[in-house]
N, C-alpha and C positions, 0 to 999 in steps of 0.2 A: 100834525101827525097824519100819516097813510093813514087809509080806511082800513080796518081786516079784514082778510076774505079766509077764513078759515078750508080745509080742505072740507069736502062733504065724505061720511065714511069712512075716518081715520081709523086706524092702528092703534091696538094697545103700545104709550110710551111713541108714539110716533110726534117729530117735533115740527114744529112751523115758527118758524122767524118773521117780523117784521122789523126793518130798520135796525134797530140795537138790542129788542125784545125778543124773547124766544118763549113759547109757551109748549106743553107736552100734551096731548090725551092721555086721560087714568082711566079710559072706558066709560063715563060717566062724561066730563066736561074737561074742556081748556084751560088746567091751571098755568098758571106763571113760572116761567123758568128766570126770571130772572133777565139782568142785560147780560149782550154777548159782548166778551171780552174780543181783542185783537184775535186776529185768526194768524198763528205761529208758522215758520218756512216748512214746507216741507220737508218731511227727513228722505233719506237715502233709501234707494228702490236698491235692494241685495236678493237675490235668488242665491237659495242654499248647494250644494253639491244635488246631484242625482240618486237617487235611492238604487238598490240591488235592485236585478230585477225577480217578480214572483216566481212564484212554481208554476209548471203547464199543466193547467185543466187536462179534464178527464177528457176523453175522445168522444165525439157526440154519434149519437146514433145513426146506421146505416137507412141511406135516403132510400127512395122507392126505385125499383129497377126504371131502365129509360125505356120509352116510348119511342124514342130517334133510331134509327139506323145507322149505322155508320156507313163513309163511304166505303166502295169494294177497292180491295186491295189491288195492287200492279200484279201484274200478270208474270209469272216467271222467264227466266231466258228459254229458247225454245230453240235445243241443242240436242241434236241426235250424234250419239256414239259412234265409233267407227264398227263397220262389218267384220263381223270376223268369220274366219277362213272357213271356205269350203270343205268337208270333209266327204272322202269318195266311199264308196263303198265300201270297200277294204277294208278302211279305218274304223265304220260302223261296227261291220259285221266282228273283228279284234276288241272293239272296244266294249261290243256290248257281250261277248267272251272273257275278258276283264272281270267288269264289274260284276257277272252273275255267280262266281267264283265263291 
């Protein structure tokens, strides 16, 4: 028969095998489990469907304003209007006749 080397430390209910023997800690000492039978085939690895999914969390708190800069923006198009007409004197003097009316 092997020597036993028991683990140092064990687990409540934690088991250690040697050969065909199996023995458990009860917190106290290494009782006797008994010999181990045949070890049985493996069964079938199945993953179930996917679950719904949860509700969405509450919205988390506003962070601290930034410290960054951003970059400056593109510069606009740089488009002047067309001139518009001369007006002569005449047209002043009628017009501002006109409007003081």
């Amino acid at each position: 028969m092997t020597a036993l080397n028991f683990p140092t430390g064990p687990t409540l209910n934690q088991t250690y095998s040697n050969g065909t023997t199996s023995w458990y800690w009860d917190g106290t000492s290494w009782m006797s489990g008994g010999e181990l039978g045949i070890t049985g085939p493996t069964g079938a690895s199945l993953t179930g469907p996917t679950g719904t999914t949860g509700p969405t969390g509450p919205t988390g708190p506003t962070g601290a304003p930034s410290t960054v800069t951003g970059p400056t923006g593109s510069t606009g198009p740089s488009v002047t209007g067309p001139t518009g007409a001369a007006m002569s004197t005449v047209d002043i003097y009628l017009s501002n006749l006109f409007y003081k009316q």
